[in-house]
C-alpha positions as CSV (number, residue, x, y, z in Angstrom):
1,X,24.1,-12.1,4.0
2,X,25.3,-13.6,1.0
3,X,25.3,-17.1,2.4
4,X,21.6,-17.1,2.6
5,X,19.8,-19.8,0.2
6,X,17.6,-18.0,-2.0
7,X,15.0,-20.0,-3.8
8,X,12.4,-18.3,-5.8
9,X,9.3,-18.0,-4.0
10,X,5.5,-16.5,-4.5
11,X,5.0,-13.2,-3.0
12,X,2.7,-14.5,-0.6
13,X,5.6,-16.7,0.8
14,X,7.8,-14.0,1.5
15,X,9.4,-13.3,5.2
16,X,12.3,-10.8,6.6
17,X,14.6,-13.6,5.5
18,X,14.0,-13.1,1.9
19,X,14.3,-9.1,3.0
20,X,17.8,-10.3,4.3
21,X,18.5,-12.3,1.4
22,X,18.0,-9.3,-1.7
23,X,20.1,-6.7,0.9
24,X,16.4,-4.3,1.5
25,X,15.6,-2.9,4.7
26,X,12.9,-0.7,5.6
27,X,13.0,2.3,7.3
28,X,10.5,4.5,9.2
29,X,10.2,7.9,8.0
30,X,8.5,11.5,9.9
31,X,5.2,13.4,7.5
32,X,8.6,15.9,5.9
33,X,10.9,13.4,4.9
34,X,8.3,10.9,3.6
35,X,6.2,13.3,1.2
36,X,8.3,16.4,1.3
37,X,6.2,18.5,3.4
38,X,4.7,18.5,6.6
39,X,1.8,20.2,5.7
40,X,-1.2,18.1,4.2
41,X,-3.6,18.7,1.9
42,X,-6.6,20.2,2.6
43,X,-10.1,18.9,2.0
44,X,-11.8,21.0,-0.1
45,X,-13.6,17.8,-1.5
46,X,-15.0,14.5,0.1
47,X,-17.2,16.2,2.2
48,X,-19.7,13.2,3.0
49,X,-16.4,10.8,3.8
50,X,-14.7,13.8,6.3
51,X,-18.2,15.1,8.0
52,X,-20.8,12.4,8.4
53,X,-19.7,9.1,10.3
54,X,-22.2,6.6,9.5
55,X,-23.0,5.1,5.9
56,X,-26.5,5.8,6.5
57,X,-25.9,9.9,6.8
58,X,-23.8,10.0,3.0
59,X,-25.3,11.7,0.8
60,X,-23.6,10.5,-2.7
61,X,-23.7,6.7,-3.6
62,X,-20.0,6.5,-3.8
63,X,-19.2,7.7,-0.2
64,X,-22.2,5.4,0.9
65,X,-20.3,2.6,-0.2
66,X,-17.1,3.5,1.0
67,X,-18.9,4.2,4.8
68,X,-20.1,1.0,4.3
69,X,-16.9,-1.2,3.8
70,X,-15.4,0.7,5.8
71,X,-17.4,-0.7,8.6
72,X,-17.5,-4.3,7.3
73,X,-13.6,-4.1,7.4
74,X,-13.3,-2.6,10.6
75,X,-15.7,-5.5,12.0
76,X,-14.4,-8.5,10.9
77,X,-16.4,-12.0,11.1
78,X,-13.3,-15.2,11.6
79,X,-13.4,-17.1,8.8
80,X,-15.0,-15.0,6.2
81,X,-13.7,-13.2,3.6
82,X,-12.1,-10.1,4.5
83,X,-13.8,-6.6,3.1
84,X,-10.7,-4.5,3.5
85,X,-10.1,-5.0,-0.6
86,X,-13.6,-3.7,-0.8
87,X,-12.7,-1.3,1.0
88,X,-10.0,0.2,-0.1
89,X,-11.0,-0.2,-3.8
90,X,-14.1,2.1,-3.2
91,X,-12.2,4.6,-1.5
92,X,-10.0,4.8,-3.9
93,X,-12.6,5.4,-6.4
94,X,-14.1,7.8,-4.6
95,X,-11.1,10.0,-4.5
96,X,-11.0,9.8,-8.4
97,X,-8.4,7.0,-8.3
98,X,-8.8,4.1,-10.8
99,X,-8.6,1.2,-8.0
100,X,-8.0,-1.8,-8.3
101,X,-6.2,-4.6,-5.8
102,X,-3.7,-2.9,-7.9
103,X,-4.3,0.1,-9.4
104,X,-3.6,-0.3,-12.8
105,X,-3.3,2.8,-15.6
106,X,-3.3,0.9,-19.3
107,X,-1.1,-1.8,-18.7
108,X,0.6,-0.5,-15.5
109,X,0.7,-1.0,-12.1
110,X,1.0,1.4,-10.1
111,X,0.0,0.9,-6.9
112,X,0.1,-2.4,-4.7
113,X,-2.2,-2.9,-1.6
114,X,-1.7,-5.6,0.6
115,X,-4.0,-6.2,4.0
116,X,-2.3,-7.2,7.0
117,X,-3.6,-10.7,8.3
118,X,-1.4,-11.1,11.1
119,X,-4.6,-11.8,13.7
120,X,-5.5,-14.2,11.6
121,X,-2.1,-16.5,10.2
122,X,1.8,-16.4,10.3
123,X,2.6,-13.4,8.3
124,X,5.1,-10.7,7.4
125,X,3.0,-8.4,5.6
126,X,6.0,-6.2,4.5
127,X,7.8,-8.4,3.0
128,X,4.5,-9.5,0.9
129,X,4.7,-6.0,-0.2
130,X,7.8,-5.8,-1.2
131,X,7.9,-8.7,-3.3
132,X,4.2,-7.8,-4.7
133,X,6.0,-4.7,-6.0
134,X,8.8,-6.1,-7.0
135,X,6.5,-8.7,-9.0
136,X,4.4,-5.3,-10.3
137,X,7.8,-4.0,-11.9
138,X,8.7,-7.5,-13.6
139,X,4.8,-7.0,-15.0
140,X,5.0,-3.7,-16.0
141,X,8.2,-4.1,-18.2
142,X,7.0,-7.6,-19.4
143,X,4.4,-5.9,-20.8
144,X,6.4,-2.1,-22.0
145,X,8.3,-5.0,-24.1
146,X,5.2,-6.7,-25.5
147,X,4.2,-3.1,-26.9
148,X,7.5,-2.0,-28.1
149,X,7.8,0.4,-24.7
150,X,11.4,1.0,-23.1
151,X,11.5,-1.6,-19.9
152,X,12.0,0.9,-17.3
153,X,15.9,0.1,-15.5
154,X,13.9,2.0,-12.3
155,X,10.7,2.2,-10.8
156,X,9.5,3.2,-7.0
157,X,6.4,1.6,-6.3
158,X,3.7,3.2,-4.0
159,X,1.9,0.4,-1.5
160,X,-0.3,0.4,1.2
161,X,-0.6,-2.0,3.8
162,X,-4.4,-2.1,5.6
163,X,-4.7,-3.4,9.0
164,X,-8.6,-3.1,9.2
165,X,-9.3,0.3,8.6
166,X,-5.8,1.9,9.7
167,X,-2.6,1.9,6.5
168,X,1.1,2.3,6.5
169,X,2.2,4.0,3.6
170,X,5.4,2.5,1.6
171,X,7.5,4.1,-1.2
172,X,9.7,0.8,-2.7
173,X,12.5,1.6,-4.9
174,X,12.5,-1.4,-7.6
175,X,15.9,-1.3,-9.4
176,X,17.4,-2.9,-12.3
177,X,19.8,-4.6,-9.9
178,X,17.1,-5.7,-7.7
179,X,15.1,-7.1,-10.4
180,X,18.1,-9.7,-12.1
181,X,19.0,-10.5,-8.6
182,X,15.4,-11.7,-7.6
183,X,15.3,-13.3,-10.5
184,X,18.6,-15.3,-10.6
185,X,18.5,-16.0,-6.8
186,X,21.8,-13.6,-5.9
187,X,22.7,-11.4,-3.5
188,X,23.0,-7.4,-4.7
189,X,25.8,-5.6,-3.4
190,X,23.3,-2.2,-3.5
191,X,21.2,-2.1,-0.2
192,X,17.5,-0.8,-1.2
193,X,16.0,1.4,1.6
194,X,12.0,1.0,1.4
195,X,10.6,4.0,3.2
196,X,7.8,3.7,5.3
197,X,5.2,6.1,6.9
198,X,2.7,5.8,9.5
199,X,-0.1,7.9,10.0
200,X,-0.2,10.3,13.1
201,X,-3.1,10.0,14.7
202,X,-4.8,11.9,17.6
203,X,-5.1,8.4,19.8
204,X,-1.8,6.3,18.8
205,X,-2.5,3.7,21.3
206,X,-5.8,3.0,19.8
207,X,-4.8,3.2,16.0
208,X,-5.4,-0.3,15.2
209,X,-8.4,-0.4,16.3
210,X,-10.0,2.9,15.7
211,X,-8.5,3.7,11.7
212,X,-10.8,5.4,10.1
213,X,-14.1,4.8,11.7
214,X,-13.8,8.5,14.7
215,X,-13.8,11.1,12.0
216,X,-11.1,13.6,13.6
217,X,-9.1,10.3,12.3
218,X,-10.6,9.9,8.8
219,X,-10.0,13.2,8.1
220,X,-6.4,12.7,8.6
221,X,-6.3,9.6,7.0
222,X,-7.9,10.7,3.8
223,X,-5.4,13.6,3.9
224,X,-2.9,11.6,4.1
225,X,-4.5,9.5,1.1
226,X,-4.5,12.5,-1.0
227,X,-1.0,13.3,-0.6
228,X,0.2,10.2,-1.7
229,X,-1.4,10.3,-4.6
230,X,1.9,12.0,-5.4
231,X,3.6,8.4,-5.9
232,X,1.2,7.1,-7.6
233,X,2.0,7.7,-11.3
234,X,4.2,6.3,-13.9
């Protein structure tokens, strides 16, 4: 792997060859090894999101909105903008996250999000993430230095990647290592595992299609959501 050319690209230009290139795999990981338990939280809260399917039957504004992009994203229209940002931006919020495409605490980032548009161009979505993170971490300490903050030599990122409706959860472990070797083009002698968890859901086949819209899968989903919450901190 150290023979691979490494030029310095945008994180929307990055494939499994850059992956290759910086020594970082991903690996696949059950409910207990991902967030340390197999038992999720329970949903004393979000009661209009987890009991009424339609936008139309919410009875607070913010779970309105939320029903409502979460239709426009699960129905997309070719060649308009996608409402999965929307979407995932309001749900956020209305699980008392402050959401942005990144969610962002002071000067922070803290959490990357990055839709998967593989139906629609040539793509590696998790290698966009990746980088996006990476990119987040060179941010974050850019801007600890500005302040007179410590840079952090370590940071593992929380992302999300949204195919319609449905998300894979990441946990991307940024190190100092990783972050001169992007930056001068070299290859790191320290692999760095990116874990990665996928929602189980009643109907795997159908997934993809279904996320979050049957509600025996948003409930799961947003249980999920809550638990990884966990990750998403300083």
């Amino acid at each position: 792997m150290a023979t691979i050319t490494r030029n310095a690209k945008s994180s929307n230009d990055w494939t499994v060859n850059e992956l290759d290139a910086y020594n970082i795999s991903i690996v696949p990981e059950d409910c207990a090894t991902f967030f340390g338990t197999d038992v999720l939280p329970l949903l004393d809260h979000h009661h209009d999101l987890v009991n009424n399917p339609t936008a139309d039957e919410m009875e607070d504004d913010d779970s309105y909105l939320a029903a409502l992009y979460m239709d426009l994203a699960a129905n997309q229209v070719p060649d308009q903008e996608s409402a999965v940002v929307d979407f995932v931006k309001q749900l956020l919020h209305t699980m008392d996250a402050k959401a942005d495409v990144c969610i962002m605490d002071d000067y922070e980032v803290l959490l990357v999000v990055r839709e998967d548009r593989r139906h629609m161009e040539v793509a590696d979505p998790n290698a966009r993430l990746i980088a996006a993170a990476i990119a987040a971490v060179q941010n974050n300490n850019r801007m600890r230095s500005m302040v007179g903050s410590d840079v952090l030599g370590f940071k593992e990122m929380a992302g999300i990647i949204m195919l319609g409706t449905h998300l894979t959860f990441f946990k991307i472990p940024v190190t100092e290592e990783l972050l001169q070797a992007v930056q001068t083009g070299q290859f790191p002698p320290t692999p760095t595992v990116v874990s990665m968890h996928v929602p189980t859901l009643p109907r795997p086949a159908e997934r993809f299609r279904e996320g979050m819209q049957p509600l025996d899968n948003r409930r799961i989903i947003i249980a999920y959501f809550e638990a990884f919450k966990q990750f998403v901190k300083w």
